[in-house]
VOLOBA-232127 format. One record per residue (C-alpha): residue in one letter; x, y, z. Coordinates in steps of 0.5 Angstrom, whole numbers, plus 500, padded with zeros to 3 digits. Layout:
N
AXYZ;...
This chain:
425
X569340488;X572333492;X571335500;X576340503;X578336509;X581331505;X587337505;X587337513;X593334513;X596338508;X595344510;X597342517;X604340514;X605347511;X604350519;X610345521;X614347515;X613354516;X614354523;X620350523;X623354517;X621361521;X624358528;X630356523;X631362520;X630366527;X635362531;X641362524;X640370523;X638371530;X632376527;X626376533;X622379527;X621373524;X617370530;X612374529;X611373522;X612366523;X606366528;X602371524;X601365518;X601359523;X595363526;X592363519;X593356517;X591354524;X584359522;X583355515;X584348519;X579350523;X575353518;X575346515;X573341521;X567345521;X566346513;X558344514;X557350518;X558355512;X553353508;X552358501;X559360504;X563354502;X566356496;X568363498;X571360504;X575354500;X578360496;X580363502;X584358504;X586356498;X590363497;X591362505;X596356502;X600359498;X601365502;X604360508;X608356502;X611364500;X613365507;X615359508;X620360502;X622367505;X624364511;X629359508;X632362503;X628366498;X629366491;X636361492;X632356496;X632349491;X626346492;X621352490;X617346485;X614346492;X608350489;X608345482;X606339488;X601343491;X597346485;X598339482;X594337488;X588342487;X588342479;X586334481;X579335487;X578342485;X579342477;X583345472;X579352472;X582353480;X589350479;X591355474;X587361477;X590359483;X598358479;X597366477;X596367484;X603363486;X606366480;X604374483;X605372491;X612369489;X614374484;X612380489;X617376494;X622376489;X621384488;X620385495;X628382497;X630386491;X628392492;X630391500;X623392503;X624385506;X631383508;X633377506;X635371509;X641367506;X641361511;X648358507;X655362507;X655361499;X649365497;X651370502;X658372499;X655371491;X647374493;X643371487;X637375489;X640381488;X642379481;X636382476;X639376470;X637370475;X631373478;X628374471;X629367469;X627364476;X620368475;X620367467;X621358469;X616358475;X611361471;X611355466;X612350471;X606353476;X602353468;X604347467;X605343472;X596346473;X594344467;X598336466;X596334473;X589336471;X589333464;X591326467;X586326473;X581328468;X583323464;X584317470;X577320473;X573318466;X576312466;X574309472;X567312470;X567307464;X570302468;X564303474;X560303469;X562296466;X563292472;X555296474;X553293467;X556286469;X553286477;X546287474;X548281468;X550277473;X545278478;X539277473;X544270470;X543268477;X536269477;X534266471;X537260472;X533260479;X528261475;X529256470;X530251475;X523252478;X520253472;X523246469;X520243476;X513247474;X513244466;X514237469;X508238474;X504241468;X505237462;X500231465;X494235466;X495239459;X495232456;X489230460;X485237457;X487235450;X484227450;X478230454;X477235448;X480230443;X474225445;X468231445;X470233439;X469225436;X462225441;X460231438;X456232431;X461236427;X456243426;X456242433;X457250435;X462246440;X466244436;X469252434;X470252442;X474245442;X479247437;X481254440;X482249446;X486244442;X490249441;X491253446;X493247449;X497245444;X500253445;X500252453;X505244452;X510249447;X510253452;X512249458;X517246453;X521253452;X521253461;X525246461;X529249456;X529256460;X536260458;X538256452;X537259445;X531255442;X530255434;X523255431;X521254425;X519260421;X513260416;X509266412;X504268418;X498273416;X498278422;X491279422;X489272423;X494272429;X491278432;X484276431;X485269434;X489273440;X482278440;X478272440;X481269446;X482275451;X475278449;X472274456;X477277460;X477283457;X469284457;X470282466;X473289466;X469293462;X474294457;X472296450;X476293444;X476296438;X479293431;X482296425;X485291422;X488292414;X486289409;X491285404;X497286408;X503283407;X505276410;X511276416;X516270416;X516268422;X513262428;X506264430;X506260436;X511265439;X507272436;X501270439;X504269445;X507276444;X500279442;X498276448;X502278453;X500285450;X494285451;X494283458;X498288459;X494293457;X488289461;X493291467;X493298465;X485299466;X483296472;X477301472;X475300465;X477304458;X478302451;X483298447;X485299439;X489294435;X490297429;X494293423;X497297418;X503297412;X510301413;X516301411;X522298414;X528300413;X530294409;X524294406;X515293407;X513291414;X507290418;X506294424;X501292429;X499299434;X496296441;X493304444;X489303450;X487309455;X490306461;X494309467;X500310463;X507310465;X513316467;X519317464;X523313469;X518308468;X518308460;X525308460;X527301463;X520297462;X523293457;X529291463;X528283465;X525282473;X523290471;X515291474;X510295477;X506291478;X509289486;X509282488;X503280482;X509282476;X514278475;X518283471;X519278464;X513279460;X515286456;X522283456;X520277453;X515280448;X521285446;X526279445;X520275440;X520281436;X527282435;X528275434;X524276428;X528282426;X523287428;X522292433;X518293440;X517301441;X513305447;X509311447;X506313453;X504319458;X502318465;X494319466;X494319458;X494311456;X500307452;X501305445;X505299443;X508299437;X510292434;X514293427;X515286423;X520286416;X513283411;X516277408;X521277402;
């Protein structure tokens, strides 16, 4: 229900039309009786005026009181219709503009039970000058000669006409705010969906820019690690236990210097090349990695990795960087320490064999309202130490290999991500 003080106004017009059309009605027919009638509906719609200003004060009796006013309306409306003419007076539609106007705040229930109610008020004045209970107020010569309220015909017609009319005029108007009201929702919610496109365009374009200026800034140092390495590779003896630890940093280095190239290029598509990858071996060489980091938070890591699974298509550059992501992730999840299951099994896709890859850890876990826009670009709950890109960018890998990332969690009860791959063909 729309603010009733919007039909302050309104309600205001309706005491000066009924109050100058019972001053004319008393001054043509020379009726003092009138007067009286006239003051007691201005004093109603006076009353509902300052019921209005003062809406808050009512509380729990809103609704009673908007009903009152409501019926209060077409009350002063009948009278007003009374005093200039009765069931010869044109502009009886008068009641159609009014419940239009309600059907559109209060909705289609509240205009046709308020067109009923038109409906009986009009016909009991109708009936009433019939019958004679109130005396009619012809205010033009023409239907004082010729009274069409007195002719049973017309008044059946009249009221037969108006009851469509109100009914009608009730529901159309509801219809097509209805209709108007849905559409400026859609509409809302487009231009909303393009503020936040917008604004995260805008914040990735920043960020581009800074991290173009960062990959420039790193790309000598990385250069400076791989020689280092390259040369303690050359000095050492080649079953140097060494040996194993300089090549994951060949590689990670080569993995780092791959990704400064992706920040250049950061917001424009990048195409890498798709090999048969074997998961398992992804998933071990990420392990192997984060082991130390993990072990420093005395987090547990348990493996359960499938045996024969199938190869997945796909840049194992850019899955070590999802998984890794992952993990990190779940490393922010157990501040206190905890437990960490990677689990690698076969599945079945709907285009056929995948490989799905089950990340549980026992962390803190996530609300509803988290879990459902944790997946969102510059969405963290990590305050200033979350740049809100990582889930977002392991998601976009993922379903750039034509798979999907899927999260279950609980709050207190831990996270499971879950990575589907199609298997290769």
């Amino acid at each position: 229900m729309t603010d009733p003080r919007h039909e302050q106004r309104f309600r205001l017009l309706t005491v000066a039309g009924v109050v100058a059309g019972g001053a004319l009605a008393s001054f043509l027919l020379d009726r003092v009786e009138v007067l009286w009638a006239v003051l007691l509906i201005a004093a109603i719609e006076l009353a509902m005026l300052g019921v209005v200003a003062t809406w808050s004060r009512w509380g729990r009796h809103l609704f009673v009181m908007d009903s009152f006013a409501l019926a209060a309306d077409v009350l002063a409306i009948t009278l007003g219709l009374h005093f200039l003419g009765g069931v010869e007076f044109p502009f009886d539609w008068i009641y159609a503009v009014y419940l239009s106007a309600v059907s559109i705040s209060r909705g289609p229930r509240t205009g046709l039970i308020l067109a009923q109610w038109s409906i009986l008020c009009y016909g009991t004045l109708i009936w009433a000058e019939y019958q004679g209970l109130w005396p009619h107020m012809a205010l033009l010569p023409v239907f004082a000669r010729s009274p069409l309220y007195s002719d049973p015909d017309y008044i059946l017609t009249k009221l037969f006409s108006n009851a469509v009319m109100f009914n009608v005029g009730a529901l159309t108007a509801a219809f097509f705010a209805g209709a108007i009201r849905s559409k400026v929702e859609e509409r809302t919610r487009e231009l909303q969906q393009a503020q936040v496109q917008l604004s995260q365009s805008q914040r990735l374009a920043t960020l581009g820019q800074m991290a173009a200026s960062l990959a420039h800034g790193l790309a000598s140092p990385i250069t400076g690690i791989k020689g280092s390495a390259e040369l303690l590779m050359e000095e050492l003896p080649e079953a140097h236990p060494g040996q194993r630890r300089l090549e994951q940093i060949l590689h990670w280095a080569d993995h780092l210097a791959s990704i400064l190239d992706r920040l250049r290029n950061l917001g424009r598509p990048t195409k890498e090349e798709r090999v048969p990858v074997e998961i398992n071996g992804v998933v071990g060489e990420v392990l192997d990695l984060a082991a130390k980091l993990l072990g420093q938070r005395d987090i547990e890591v348990r493996r359960v990795l499938a045996p024969d699974l199938p190869l997945v298509l796909g840049s194992a550059r850019l899955l070590e960087e999802m998984f890794m992501n992952l993990v990190m992730n779940a490393k922010d999840a157990m501040p206190n320490g905890g437990k960490l299951t990677v689990t690698t099994r076969r599945g079945d896709g709907p285009h056929g064999e995948s490989v799905l890859v089950d990340l549980q850890d026992t962390g803190v876990g996530m609300s509803p309202e988290v879990k459902k826009r944790i997946f969102e670009a510059f969405f963290t709950t990590k305050g200033e130490r979350g740049s809100g890109l990582g889930l977002n960018i392991c998601r976009q890998i993922v379903v750039d290999h034509g798979g999907q990332l899927t999260v279950e969690s609980e709050l207190g009860a831990g996270s499971t991500f879950t990575v589907r791959l199609p298997a290769a063909r």
